[in-house]
Every structure is written in structure tokens, then in C-alpha cells.
C-alpha positions as CSV (number, residue, x, y, z in Angstrom):
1,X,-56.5,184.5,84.8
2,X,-54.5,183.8,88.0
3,X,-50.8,182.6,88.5
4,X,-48.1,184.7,87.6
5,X,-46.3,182.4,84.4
6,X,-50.4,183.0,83.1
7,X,-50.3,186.3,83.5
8,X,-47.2,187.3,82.2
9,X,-47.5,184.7,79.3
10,X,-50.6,187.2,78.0
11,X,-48.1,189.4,76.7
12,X,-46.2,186.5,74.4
13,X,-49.6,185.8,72.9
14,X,-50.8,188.9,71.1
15,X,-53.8,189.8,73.6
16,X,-52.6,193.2,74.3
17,X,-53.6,194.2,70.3
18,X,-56.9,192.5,70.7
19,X,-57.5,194.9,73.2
20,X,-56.6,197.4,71.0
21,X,-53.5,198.2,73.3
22,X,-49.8,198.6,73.3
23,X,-49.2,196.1,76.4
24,X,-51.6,194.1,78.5
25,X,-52.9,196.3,81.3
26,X,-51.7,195.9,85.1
27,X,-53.9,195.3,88.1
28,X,-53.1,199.1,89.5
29,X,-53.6,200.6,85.8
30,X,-57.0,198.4,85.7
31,X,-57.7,199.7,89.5
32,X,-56.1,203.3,88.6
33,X,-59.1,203.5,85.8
34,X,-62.2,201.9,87.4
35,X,-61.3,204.5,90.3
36,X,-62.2,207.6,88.1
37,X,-65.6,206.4,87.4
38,X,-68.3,206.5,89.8
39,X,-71.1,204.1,91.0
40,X,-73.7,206.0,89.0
41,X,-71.6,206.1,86.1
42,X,-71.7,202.1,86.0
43,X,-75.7,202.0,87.1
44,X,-76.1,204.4,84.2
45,X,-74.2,201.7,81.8
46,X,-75.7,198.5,83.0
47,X,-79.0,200.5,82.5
48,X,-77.7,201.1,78.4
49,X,-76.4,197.8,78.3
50,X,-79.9,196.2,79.0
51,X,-81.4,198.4,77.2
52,X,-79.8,197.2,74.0
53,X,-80.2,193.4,75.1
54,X,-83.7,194.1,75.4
55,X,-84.2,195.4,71.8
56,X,-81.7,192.2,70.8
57,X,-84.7,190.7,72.6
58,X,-82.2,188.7,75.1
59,X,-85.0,189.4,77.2
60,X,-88.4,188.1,77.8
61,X,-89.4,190.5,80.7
62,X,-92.4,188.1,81.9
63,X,-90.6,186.4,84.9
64,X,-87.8,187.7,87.3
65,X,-85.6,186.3,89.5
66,X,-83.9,188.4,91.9
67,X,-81.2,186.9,94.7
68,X,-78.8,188.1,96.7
69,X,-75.2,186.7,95.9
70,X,-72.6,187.2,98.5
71,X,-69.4,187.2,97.1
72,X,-66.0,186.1,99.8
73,X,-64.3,189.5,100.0
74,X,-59.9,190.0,100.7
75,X,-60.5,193.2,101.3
76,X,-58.0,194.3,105.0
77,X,-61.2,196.4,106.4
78,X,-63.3,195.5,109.4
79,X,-66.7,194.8,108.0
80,X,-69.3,192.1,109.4
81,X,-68.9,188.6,108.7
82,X,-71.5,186.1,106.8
83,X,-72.4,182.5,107.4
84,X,-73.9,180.5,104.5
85,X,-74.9,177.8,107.2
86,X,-74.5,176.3,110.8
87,X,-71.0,174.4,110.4
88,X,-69.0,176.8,108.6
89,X,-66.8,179.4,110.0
90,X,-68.1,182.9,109.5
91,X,-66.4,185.3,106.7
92,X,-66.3,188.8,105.0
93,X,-68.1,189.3,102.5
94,X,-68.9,192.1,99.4
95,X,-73.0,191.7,98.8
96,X,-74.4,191.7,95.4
97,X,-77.8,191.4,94.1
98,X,-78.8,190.5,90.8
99,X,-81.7,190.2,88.9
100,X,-82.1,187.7,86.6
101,X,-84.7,187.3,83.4
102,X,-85.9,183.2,84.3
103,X,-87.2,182.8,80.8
104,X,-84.4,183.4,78.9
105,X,-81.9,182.8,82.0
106,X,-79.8,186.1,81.0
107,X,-78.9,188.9,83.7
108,X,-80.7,192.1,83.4
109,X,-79.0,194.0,86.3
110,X,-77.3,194.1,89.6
111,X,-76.3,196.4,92.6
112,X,-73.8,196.3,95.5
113,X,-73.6,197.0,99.0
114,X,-71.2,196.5,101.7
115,X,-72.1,193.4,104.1
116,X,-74.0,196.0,106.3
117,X,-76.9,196.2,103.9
118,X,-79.7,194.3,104.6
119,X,-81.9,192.8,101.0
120,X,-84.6,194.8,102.2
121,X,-82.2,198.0,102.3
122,X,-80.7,196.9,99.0
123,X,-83.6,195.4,96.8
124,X,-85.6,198.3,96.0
125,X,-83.0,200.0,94.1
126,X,-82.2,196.8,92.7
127,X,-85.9,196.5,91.1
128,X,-85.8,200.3,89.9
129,X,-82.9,199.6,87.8
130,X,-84.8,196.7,86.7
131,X,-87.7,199.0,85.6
132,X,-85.3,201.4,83.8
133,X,-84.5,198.4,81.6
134,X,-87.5,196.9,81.1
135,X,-90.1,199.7,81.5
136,X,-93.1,196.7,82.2
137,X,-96.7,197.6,82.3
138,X,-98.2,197.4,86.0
139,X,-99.0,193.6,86.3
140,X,-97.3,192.3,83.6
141,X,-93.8,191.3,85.1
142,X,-93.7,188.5,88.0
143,X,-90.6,189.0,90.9
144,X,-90.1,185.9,92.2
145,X,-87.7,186.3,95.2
146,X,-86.1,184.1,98.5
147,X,-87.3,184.1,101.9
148,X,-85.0,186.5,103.0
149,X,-87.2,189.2,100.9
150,X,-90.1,188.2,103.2
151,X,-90.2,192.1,104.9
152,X,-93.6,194.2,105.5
153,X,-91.4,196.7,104.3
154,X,-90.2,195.4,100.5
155,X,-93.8,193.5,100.7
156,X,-95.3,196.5,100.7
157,X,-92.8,199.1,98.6
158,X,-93.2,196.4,95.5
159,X,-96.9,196.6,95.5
160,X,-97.2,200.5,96.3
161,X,-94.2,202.3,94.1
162,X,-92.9,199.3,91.7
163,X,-95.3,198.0,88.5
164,X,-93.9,194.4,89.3
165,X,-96.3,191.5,91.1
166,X,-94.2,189.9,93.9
167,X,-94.0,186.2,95.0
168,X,-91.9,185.2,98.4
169,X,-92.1,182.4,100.6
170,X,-93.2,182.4,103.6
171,X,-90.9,181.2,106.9
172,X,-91.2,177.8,107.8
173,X,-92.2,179.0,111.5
174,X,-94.8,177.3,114.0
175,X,-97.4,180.7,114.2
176,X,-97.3,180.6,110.3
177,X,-97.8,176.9,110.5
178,X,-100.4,177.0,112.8
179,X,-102.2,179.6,110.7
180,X,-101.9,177.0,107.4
181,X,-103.4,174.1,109.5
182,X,-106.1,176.0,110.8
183,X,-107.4,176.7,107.4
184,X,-110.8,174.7,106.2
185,X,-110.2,172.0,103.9
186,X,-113.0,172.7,101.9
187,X,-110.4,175.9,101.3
188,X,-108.0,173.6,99.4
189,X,-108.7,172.7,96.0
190,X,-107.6,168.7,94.7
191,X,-104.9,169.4,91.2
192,X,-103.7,165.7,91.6
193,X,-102.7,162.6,93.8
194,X,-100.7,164.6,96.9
195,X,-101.2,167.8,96.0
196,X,-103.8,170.5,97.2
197,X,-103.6,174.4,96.8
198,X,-105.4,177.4,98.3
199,X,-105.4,181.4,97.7
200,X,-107.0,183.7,100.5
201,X,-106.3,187.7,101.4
202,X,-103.4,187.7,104.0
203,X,-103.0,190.7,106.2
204,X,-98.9,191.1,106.8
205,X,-98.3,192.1,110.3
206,X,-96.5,195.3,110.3
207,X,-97.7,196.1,106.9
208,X,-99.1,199.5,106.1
209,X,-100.5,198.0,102.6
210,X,-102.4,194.6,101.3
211,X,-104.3,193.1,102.1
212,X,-102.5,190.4,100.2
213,X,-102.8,187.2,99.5
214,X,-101.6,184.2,100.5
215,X,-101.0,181.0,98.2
216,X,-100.6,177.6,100.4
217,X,-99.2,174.2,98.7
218,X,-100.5,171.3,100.9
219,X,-98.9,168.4,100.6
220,X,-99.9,164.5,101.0
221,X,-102.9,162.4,101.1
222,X,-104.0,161.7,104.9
223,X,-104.3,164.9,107.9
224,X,-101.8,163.1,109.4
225,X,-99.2,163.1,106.4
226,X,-100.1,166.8,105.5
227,X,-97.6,169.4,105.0
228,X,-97.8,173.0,104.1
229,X,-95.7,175.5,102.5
230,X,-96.8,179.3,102.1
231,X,-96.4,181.7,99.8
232,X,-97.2,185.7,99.9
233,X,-98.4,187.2,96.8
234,X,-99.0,191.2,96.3
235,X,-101.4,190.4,93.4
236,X,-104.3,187.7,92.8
237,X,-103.2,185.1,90.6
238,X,-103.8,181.9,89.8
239,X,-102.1,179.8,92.4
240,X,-101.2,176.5,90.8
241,X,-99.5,178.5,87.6
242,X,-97.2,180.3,90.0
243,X,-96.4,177.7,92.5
244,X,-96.0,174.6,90.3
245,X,-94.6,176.7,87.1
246,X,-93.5,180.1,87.5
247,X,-91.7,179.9,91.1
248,X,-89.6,176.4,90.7
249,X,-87.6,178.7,87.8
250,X,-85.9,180.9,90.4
251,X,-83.2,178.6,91.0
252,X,-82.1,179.8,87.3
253,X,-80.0,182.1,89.5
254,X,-78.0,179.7,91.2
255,X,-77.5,177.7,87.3
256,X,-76.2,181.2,86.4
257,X,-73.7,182.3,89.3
258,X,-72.2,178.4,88.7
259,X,-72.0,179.1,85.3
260,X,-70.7,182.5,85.4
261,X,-69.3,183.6,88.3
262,X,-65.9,182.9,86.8
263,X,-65.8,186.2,85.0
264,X,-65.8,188.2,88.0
265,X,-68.5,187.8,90.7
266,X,-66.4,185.3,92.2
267,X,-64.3,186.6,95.2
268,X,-63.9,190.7,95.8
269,X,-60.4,192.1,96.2
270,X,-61.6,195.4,97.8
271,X,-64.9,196.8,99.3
272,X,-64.7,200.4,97.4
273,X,-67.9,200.1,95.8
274,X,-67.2,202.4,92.6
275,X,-64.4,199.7,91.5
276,X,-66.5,196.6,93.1
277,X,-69.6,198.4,90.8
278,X,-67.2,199.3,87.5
279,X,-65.4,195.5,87.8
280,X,-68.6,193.7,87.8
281,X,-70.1,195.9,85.3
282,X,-67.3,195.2,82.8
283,X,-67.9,191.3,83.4
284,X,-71.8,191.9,82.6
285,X,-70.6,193.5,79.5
286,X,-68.2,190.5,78.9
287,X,-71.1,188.1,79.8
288,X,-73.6,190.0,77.1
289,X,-70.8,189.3,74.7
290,X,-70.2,185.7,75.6
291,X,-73.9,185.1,74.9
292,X,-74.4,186.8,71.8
293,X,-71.1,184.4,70.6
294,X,-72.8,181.6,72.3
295,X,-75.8,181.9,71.0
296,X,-74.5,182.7,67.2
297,X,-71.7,178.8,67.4
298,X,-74.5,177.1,69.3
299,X,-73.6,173.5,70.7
300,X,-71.5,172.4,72.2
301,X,-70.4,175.6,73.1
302,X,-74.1,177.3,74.3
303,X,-73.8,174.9,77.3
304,X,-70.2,175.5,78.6
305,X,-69.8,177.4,81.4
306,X,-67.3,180.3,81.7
307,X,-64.2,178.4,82.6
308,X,-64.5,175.7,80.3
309,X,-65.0,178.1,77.5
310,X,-62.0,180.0,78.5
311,X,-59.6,176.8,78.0
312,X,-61.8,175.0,75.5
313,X,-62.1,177.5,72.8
314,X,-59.8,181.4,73.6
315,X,-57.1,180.0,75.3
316,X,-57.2,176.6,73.0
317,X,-56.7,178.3,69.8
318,X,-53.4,178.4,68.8
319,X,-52.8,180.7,65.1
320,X,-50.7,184.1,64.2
321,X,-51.2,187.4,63.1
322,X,-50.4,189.6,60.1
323,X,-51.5,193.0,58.0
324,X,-53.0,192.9,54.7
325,X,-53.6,196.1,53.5
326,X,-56.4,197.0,56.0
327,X,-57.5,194.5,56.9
328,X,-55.9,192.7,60.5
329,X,-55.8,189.1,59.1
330,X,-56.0,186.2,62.2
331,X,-55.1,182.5,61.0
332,X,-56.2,179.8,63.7
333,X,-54.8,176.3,63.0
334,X,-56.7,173.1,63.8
335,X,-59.2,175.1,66.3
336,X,-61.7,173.0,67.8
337,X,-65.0,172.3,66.1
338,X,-64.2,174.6,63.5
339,X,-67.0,174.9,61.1
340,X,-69.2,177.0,63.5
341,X,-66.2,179.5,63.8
342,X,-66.0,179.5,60.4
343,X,-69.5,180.0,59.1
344,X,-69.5,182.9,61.4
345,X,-66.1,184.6,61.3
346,X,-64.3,184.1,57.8
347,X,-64.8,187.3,55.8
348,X,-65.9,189.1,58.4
349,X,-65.7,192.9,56.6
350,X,-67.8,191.6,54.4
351,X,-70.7,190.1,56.9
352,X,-70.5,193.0,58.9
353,X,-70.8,195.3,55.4
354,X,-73.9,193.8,54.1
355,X,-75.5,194.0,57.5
356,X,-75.1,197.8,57.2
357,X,-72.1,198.0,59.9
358,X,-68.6,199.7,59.3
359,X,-66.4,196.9,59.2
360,X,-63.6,199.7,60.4
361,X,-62.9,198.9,64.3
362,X,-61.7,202.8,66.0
363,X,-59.7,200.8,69.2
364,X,-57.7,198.8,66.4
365,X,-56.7,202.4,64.3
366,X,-59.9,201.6,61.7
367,X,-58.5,198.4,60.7
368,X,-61.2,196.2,59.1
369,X,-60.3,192.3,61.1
370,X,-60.9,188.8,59.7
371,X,-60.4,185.4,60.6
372,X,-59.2,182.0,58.5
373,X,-58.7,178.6,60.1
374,X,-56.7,175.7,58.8
């Protein structure tokens, strides 16, 4: 929340005991606390984290998406500034990389750098906490990454010391043109009015690995209306399948950071990366969380982004509070689409009792909590 009459309203609305707290926590007690936890500390719980949403099978583990996301930092130390493009003015920046499951469209993990680290620097450790997670069988998981990931030295680190197949463009440059031109068309094989692929071994200059292979997309009908794009894959595969099906999904990423950037991968207040690393793994948490209640009140709620569920259903619901016996007993009047809410919330002890869970919650002193609406 921002705004000062929002954030001191919190306190007039019973959020501190849904926190299972006395008061609602400041920004120097939230900073005071991420401060005594280290980066490892948070790698270690985004690594349990997926781990759990992977037996919940939020993931599919077939297709990844990995991208860096560089978020605009406030922080008041001298770091080096970022351009997104050609016209806008140049600005600081805290990096972030995430990986992303493109099946199911669900996070699996991210890291963080300061904007000194290149993605080549940063993506390796980004794909071993990947593997923690997901623990894939050598070619069974496809990385599907951005040109910027085009390096001899990630290139060949992914097919020497990961189990993941990689797929990266290739630069739109003249030599690499040049090179796609020059190939035979008898090469090329027809899949349908304008569209012609090719797969041959690639040698990467600079690489110490490969050879690879490269996967071309031609484009149009006549030599003079051709146009190529290239692609660089570490493992043989069926070209069409990947370029027409399996790469066009990595712009899940984007869908996601407009979607849920909003719970904190938005803007960075400081560049110390144990807070930047324990703040953003709290908002993976929260997003887990958001899913699971998603995904159990379904439409029209599955499709909202983070915002618009913030002031469309938490901060819409308007009810009070009282003890009976103990049992914390939360009555929400004229909530919004209520019979989803209902069907999944009303006697809640008892749900959570014949699933085999203690209804008992430890951060609200073992008090069993259920919900009415009228």
C-alpha cells in the first residue's frame, strides 16, 4: 500500500491480528527483520517453497522461461545506470532474474544482483536453483531464454554442467545474416504457405563446447521477400515444435511481471541484496498463496491481476470480528461474488479437520478461524 491515510488506516481495520500481531509492522521493523537473514537463508526458502509447489504440482517442469527483470531502484548509492531503449533517459536499477514454468505460467525461482552483473554472470546460478527445485532428467526440461543470453560462455555452461536443453536467439546482425542467406535451399524444408525451416550443427565462435545447432525460420514466398531469423539450440530437436510452439510461450514472463509485479518486484528502495533477496522472497511466498486462492474461487477472480485483486476482493470486504469459544469468528457483509468464498471458507475447522490438518493456527494463539458472509 502507499500513501500515508492508507497506511495508517491498516491499523483501524483489524490487519494487525490477521498477521497474528499486536500492531501492523513499520518499514524499519520490516527492514530491521529482513536485515538478520541472509541471501542464502532466502535462496534456501525459495528452494523449499518450490519444492512444495512442485509436489502441489503448480509445476509442469517441461518448459522454462527465464528473463531478466530490471526493477527502477531509489536506492542514494552510485551504481550504473540502465536504458530499456534509445529515447529514454538512462536510470538505476536493482537486476532480478526469474525463472518462470511456461506451461503452467507460475514462478519457480529468482536471483538478484546489483546492476553490475551481467545475465551471463547471473544466469547460471539462476538455473541451479532451478535444478534444486525441479531435479529434471538430462533432456527432459527446455530453457527458452532472450537474446541477451546469447554468450559462448552460458551457451556452453548449460550444455556441459546443467541437465536443461537451451534455446536463444540469435542477433539480428549482418555476418549472422549473411551466414542464413548463404545456406542451400534445398536445406529448408516447406511446413506451409510462407514459412520454411532448417536445423544444421553450428560451431559458436569463442565456444569451448558444441558443436550445436542452429535452427533458421525463413520467412516469405520469393528470394527477394525472404527473411531469416536464427535460433541456437544446445540439443537436436525438432525444429518446427520449438520455433512455432514451445519458444512463442516465453513472453509468459512479461504476462506475469504485468500481472504481478505489484506485490513487490516493482521498484527497489535499497540495493542491500539480503533485504532486496528476503522482500522479494516474501512476495513469492505471497504470490504462491494468491495462486492456490486463485485457483481454489476460480473466475472471475483467476484472471485479475494483483492490484485489482487487492481493491476488488481484500480491501473490498467490509465485516467484523469476534471470539467464540475457540474459534476466531470473521463475518463479511455483502462481499463480492460471494458463493465462491463461501463454498470454500464457511466452516473452515471443519474442512481443514477432515482433510487431516489441525484447524489450530500457532501465530493466532491456536485459535481455530472461520468465516460467514451475509
Amino acid at each position: 500500500m502507499t500513501g500515508v491515510r492508507q497506511t495508517r488506516g491498516l491499523s483501524q481495520k483489524g490487519f494487525e491480528l490477521v498477521n497474528g500481531l499486536p500492531f501492523v509492522a513499520s518499514d524499519q521493523a520490516v527492514h530491521d527483520l529482513l536485515e538478520a537473514h541472509t541471501v542464502a537463508e532466502a535462496q534456501n526458502l525459495q528452494r523449499w517453497l518450490g519444492l512444495v509447489r512442485r509436489a502441489r504440482g503448480h509445476f509442469v517442469g517441461r518448459l522454462l522461461a527465464i528473463d531478466p527483470h530490471r526493477l527502477r531502484s531509489y536506492s542514494q548509492r552510485q551504481t550504473p545506470r540502465y536504458r530499456g531503449d534509445d529515447t529514454s533517459k538512462p536510470f538505476k536499477t536493482a537486476q532480478t532474474f526469474f525463472c518462470l514454468d511456461a506451461d503452467s505460467h507460475q514462478p519457480v525461482c529468482f536471483t538478484s544482483a546489483s546492476s553490475a552483473v551481467s545475465v551471463t554472470q547471473a544466469s547460471p546460478s539462476l538455473l541451479a536453483l532451478a535444478e534444486a527445485i525441479l531435479g529434471p532428467q538430462p533432456g527432459q526440461t527446455l530453457v527458452v531464454a532472450d537474446t541477451e543470453h546469447y554468450t559462448a560462455q552460458f551457451v556452453d555452461h548449460v550444455a556441459a554442467e546443467t541437465p536443461f536443453d537451451l534455446l536463444v536467439p540469435m542477433p539480428h546482425s549482418q555476418p549472422i545474416d549473411r551466414q542464413m542467406r548463404a545456406v542451400p535451399p534445398e536445406t529448408f524444408t516447406p511446413r506451409w504457405a510462407g514459412l520454411a525451416t532448417a536445423r544444421q550443427p553450428y560451431r559458436l565462435k569463442n565456444s569451448t563446447g558444441g558443436p550445436y545447432w542452429q535452427l533458421i525460420q525463413r520467412t516469405g514466398e520469393t528470394p527477394e521477400t525472404h527473411e531469416f531469423t536464427g535460433f541456437l539450440g544446445t540439443a537436436d530437436r525438432d525444429e518446427l515444435d520449438d520455433l512455432t510452439r514451445e519458444y512463442p510461450q516465453r513472453w509468459h514472463v512479461e504476462e506475469f511481471f504485468n500481472a504481478h509485479q505489484a506485490l513487490g518486484w516493482q521498484r527497489a528502495g535499497t540495493l542491500n541484496q539480503n533485504i532486496r533477496y528476503g522482500h522479494m522472497t516474501l512476495a513469492l511466498v505471497a504470490q504462491a498463496a494468491l495462486h492456490q486462492l486463485r485457483s481454489r474461487l476460480g473466475e472471475p477472480y483467476g484472471s485479475w491481476d494483483a492490484e485489482h485483486l487487492a481493491k476488488g476482493l481484500f480491501r473490498a470486504l467490509d465485516g467484523d470480528l469476534r471470539v467464540s469459544h475457540d474459534t476466531l469468528l470473521v463475518t463479511y457483509y455483502n462481499a463480492p461474488d460471494a458463493d465462491p468464498l463461501r463454498a470454500s471458507f464457511e466452516h473452515l475447522p471443519e474442512r481443514l479437520a477432515a482433510e487431516g490438518v489441525d484447524p489450530r493456527i500457532p501465530w493466532l494463539y491456536d485459535f481455530k478461524l472461520d468465516f460467514r458472509f451475509k
